[in-house]
C-alpha positions in Angstrom: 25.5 -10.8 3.7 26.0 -7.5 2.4 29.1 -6.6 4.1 31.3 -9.8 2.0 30.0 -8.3 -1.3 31.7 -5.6 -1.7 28.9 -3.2 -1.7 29.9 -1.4 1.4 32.8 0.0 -0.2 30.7 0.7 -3.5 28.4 3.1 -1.4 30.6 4.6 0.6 33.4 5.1 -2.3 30.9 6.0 -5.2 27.4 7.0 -4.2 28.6 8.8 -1.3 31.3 11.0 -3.3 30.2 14.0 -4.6 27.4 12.4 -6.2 24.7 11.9 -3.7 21.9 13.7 -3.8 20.1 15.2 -1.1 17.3 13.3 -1.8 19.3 10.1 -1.5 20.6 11.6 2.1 17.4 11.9 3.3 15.9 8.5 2.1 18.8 7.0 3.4 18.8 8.7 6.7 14.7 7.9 6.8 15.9 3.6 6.0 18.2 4.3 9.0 15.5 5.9 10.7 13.7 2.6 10.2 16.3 -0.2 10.6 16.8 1.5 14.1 13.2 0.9 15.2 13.5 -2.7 13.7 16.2 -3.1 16.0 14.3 -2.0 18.9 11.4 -3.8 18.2 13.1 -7.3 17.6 15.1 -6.9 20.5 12.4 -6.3 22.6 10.7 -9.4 21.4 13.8 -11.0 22.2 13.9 -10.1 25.9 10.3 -10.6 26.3 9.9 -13.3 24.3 8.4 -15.7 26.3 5.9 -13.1 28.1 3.6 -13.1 25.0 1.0 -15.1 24.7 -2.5 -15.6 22.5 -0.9 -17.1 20.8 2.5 -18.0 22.1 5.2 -16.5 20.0 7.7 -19.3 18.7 11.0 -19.7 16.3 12.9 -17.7 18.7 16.0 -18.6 16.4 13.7 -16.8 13.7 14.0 -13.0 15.9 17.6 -13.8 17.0 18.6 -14.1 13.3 16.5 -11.0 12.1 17.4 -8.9 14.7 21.0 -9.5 12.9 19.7 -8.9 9.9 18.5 -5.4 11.2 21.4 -4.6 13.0 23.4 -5.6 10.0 21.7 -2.8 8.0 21.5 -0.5 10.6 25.3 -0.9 10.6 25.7 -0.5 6.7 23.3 2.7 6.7 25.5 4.1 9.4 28.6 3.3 7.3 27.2 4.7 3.9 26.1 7.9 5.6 28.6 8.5 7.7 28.9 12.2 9.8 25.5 12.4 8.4 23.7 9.6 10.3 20.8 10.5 12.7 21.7 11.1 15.9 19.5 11.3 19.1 16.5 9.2 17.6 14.2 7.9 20.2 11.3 5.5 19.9 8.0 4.2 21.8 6.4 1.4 21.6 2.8 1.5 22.2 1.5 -0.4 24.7 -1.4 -2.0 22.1 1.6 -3.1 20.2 2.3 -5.9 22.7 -0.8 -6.5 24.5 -1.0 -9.9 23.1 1.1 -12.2 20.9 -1.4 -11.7 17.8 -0.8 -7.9 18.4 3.1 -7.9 17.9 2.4 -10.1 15.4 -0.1 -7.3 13.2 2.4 -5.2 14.0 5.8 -6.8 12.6 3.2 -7.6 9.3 2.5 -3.5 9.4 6.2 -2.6 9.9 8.0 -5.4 7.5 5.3 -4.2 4.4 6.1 -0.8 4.9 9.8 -1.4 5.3 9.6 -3.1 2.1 7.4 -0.9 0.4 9.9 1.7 1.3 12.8 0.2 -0.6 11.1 -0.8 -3.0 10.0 2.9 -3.6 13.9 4.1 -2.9 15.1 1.5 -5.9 12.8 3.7 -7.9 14.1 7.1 -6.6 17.6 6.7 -6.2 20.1 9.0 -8.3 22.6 6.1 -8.8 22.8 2.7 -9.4 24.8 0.9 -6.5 22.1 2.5 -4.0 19.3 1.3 -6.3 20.6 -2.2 -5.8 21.1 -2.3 -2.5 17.7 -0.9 -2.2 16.2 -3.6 -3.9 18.3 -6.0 -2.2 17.2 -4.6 1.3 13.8 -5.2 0.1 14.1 -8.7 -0.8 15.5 -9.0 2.8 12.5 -7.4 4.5 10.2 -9.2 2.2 11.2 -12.6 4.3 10.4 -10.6 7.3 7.3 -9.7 5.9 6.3 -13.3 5.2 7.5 -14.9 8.9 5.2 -12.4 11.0 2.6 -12.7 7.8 2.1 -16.5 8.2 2.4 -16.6 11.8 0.1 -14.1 12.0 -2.7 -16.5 10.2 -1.9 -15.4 6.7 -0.5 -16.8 3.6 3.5 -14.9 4.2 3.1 -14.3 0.4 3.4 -10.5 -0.7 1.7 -9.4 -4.1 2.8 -11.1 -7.1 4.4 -7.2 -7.6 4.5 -5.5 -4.3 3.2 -1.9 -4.0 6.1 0.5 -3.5 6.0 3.4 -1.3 7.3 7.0 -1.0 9.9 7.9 2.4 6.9 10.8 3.5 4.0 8.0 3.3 5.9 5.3 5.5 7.4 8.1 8.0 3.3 8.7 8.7 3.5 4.9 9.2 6.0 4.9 11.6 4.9 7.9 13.9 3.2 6.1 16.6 6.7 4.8 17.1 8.5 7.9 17.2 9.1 9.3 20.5 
């Protein structure tokens, strides 16, 4: 877990003295952004969980135990960026998204590769180390998401032997049938 390695206080002590860029503020404001609507999403799957059907979802431990996950970064982003953490952000879920159980399930595969893509493109862009690595570690966390709605989904849950990474504009455009 993040919060037990001592990376916390590396971000908010280092990376968030005077040497954050703007740049990192808004990418990090964008993965809260993000982690946020991961929230929402699994714990709407959570309360309607056994309402979806074709197929039946299933591993309900699975959604209880990423939601944490989510909420675990949502918490650390909110931490790192402090007074300047998005306030007022309010999401939709379209209705297509959970017409059926293979729907949601398209969906978390859309959401979890662009959530990884994401970090994997802020480990690139990042103006200091400690928020490169956590980057790359959030990725590695998504990338399990990834590969639980992937297989249940019908696929293989395997990502590119090297995954594509992606810039904070190109997965906002991702996200915008989510943002209210």
């Amino acid at each position: 877990m993040l919060f037990r390695s001592g990376l916390l206080a590396a971000v908010t002590s280092s990376a968030f003295a005077s040497s954050a860029t703007e740049s990192d503020i808004t990418t990090l404001q964008a993965a809260y952004t993000a982690e946020s609507l991961a929230v929402i999403v699994y714990s709407a799957i959570i309360k309607n969980f056994h309402a979806f059907k074709h197929p039946k979802l299933e591993n309900k431990d699975y959604f209880e135990a990423a939601l944490k996950n989510e909420k675990d970064h949502k918490a650390f982003l909110a931490n790192a960026l402090g007074a300047k953490t998005p306030q007022g952000l309010a999401f939709k879920i379209p209705a297509s998204v959970t017409k059926t159980g293979q729907s949601l399930l398209n969906t978390g595969v859309a959401l979890e590769t662009a959530f990884v893509e994401a970090y994997l493109g802020a480990s690139e862009t990042f103006s200091s180390q400690e928020l490169r690595t956590i980057a790359a570690k959030l990725a590695a966390n998504e990338a399990t998401h990834f590969s639980f709605f992937d297989a249940e989904a019908g696929g293989h849950g395997v990502l590119p032997s090297i995954p594509a990474s992606d810039t904070i504009p190109n997965t906002i455009k991702k996200l915008k049938p989510f943002l209210a």
